[in-house]
N, C-alpha and C positions, 0 to 999 in steps of 0.2 A: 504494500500500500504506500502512495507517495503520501509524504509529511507535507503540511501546509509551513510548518512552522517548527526550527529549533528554539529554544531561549538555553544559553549558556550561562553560567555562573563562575566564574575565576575564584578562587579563594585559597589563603595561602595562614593560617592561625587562626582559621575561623567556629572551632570547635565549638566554641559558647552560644553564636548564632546560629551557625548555618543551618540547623536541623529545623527553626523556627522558619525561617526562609525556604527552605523548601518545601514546607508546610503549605505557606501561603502560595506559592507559584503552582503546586501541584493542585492544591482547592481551586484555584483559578481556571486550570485547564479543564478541571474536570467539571466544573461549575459553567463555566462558559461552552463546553462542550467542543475543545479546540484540537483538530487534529495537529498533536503536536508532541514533541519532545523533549526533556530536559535532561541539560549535561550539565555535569559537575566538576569541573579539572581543577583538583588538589597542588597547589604547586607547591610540591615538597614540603610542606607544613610537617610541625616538629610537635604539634599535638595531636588531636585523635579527629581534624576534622575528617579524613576521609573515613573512617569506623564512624562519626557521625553522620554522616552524607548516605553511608550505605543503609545506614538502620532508616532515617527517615525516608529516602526513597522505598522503602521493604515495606511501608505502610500503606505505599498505595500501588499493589502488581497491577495493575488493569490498565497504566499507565506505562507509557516508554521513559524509563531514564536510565544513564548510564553513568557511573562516577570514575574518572580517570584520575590516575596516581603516576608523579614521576619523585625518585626521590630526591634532586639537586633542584631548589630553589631559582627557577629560571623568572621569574620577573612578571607581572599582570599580562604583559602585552603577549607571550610566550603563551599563558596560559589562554590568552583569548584567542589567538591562531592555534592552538590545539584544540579549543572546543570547536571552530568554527571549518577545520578540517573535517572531523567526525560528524558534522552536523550533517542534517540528510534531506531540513525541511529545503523548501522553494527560497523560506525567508528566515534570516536569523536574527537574534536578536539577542547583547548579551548586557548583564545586568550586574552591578556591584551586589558583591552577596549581604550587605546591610540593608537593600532594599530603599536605597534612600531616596530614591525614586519607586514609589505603589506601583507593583505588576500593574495594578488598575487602569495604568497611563497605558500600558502595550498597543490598542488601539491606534492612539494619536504617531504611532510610528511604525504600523503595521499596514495599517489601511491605506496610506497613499502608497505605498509600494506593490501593493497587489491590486489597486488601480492602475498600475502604469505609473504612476507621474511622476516618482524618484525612483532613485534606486541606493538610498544611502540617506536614513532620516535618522537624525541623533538630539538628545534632550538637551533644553538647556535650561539655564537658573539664571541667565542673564537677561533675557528678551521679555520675563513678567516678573520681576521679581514681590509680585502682591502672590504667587505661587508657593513660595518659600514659606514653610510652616517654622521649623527649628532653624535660626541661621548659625553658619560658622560662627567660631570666638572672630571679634573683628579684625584682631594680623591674619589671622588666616584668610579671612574674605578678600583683605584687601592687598597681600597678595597674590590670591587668584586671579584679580583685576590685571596688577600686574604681569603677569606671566601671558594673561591669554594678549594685554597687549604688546608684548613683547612677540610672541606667536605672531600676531596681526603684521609685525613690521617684517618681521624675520623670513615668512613663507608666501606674505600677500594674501594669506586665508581670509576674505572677512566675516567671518564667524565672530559672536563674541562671548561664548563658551562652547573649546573644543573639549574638555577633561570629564563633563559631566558621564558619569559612567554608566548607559543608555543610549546602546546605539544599534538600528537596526539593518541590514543589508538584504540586497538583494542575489541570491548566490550564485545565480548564472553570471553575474556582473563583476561581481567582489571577489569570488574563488580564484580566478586567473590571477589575481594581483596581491594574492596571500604570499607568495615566495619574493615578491618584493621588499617587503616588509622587513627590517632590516632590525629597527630598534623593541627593544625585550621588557625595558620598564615603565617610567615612566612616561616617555612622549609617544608612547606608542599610538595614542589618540589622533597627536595632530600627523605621526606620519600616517595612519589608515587614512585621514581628511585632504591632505594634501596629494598621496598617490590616487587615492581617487576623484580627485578634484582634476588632477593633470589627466589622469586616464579619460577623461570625458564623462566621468559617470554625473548624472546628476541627483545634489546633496540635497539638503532640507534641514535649517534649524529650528526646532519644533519647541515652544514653551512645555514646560512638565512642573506637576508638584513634586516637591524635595523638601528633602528632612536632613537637617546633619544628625549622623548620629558619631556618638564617641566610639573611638578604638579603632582609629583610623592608622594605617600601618603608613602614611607620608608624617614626616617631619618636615615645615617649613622652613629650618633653616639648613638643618641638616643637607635636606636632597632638594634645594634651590640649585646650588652648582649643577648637580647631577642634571636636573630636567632641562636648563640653558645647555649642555653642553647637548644633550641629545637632538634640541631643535638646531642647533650650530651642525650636529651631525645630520640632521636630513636636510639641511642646504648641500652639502658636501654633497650630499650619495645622487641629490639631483645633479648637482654640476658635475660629479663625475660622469654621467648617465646612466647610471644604476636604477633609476624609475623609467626605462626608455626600454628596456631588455625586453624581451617576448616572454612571459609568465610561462613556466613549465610546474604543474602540480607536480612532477618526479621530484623537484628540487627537496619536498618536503622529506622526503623519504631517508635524506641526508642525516637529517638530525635522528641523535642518537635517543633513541625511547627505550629503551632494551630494559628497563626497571619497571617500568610502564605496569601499572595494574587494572585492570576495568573490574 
């Protein structure tokens, strides 16, 4: 049977929540009645999220989910290109596993892509912020400000929230241009926005309700360096012409999963 729909979930020390969250996305699909499926990719987490990931998916068999395990800590963006390889719907869609964005939003990023009219719609907390229930502590808001306009100058994106973590694709569109994909942690956001901006695909920034919730695994001072240097690196990988290549899904097969658990 084809899949209408995958929703992936990244999570990497999420033992505490995840099991509540997949709670809620599972009652959703089954509630909504959605041909669809959910992945779960463990990135090397050093607690019991994936033993919790597997009990709560075991609550509901009638359901497709599948929960993948590697054990070397590869980065959000690592783990969102391994869910979205396994993925099998028409449309994917992958979501922070705190939920800080309500499954409830999937709609508002589901439906114009099985319209036709994008092929890449992602949430954001910038374009209504009367959406925003819980806001960040205020250094952290403001700088997300900064970052994303730093993003704006660096790549010409004009987006003005690429990080929000809620974003859906179109997979006959987006699958070719997964081996591109070059950065593993943090910006891995603006490089999916950016290759598929160049690729010709067309984007969508879509308002969404958001919640900050605590236990958030970025440090803003900490991993600031880090996320400038990775949008400084996909300027590079553009000027090199490294987003110009002919996508080959073989490339994926390169990376080493051999630990790999489902």
């Amino acid at each position: 049977m084809k899949l209408n729909l995958s929703i992936i979930v990244p999570a990497f020390n999420e033992c505490e929540r995840i099991g509540n969250s997949i709670h809620k996305i599972l009652d959703y699909i089954k509630g909504e009645n959605l041909n669809a499926e959910l992945i779960v990719v463990d990135d090397g987490s050093e607690d019991n999220t994936y033993e919790t990931a597997k009990n709560a998916c075991a609550v509901f068999p009638e359901l497709l989910t599948k929960v993948i395990r590697y054990e070397q800590n590869r980065g959000k963006g690592f783990a969102v290109k391994t869910g979205l390889w396994e993925a099998h719907g028409a449309t994917a869609v992958f979501s922070d596993a705190d939920l800080s964005t309500p499954i409830e939003e999937l709609p508002k990023l589901v439906e114009p892509i099985e319209r036709g009219e994008f092929d890449l719609t992602f949430g954001s907390r910038a374009l209504d912020r009367n959406l925003i229930g819980t806001h960040q502590p205020w250094r952290r808001e403001q700088s997300g400000k900064v970052f994303n306009f730093m993003v704006r100058v660096l790549t010409g994106l004009p987006f003005s929230d690429t990080q929000c973590g809620f974003k859906a694709f179109r997979m006959s569109k987006f699958r070719p241009l997964l081996d591109k994909m070059k950065i593993e942690r943090f910006g891995f956001d603006v490089e999916f926005l950016y290759v598929a901006n160049f690729s010709g695909l067309r984007l969508k920034e879509t308002p969404v309700r958001w919640n900050h919730c605590d236990g958030s695994k970025i440090n803003v001072f900490r991993d600031s360096r880090k996320m400038f240097w990775e949008i400084n690196q996909i300027r590079q990988n553009a000027g090199r012409g490294i987003y110009d290549n002919t996508a080959t899904a073989d490339a994926f097969s390169m990376v080493n999963l051999s630990n790999q658990k489902i």
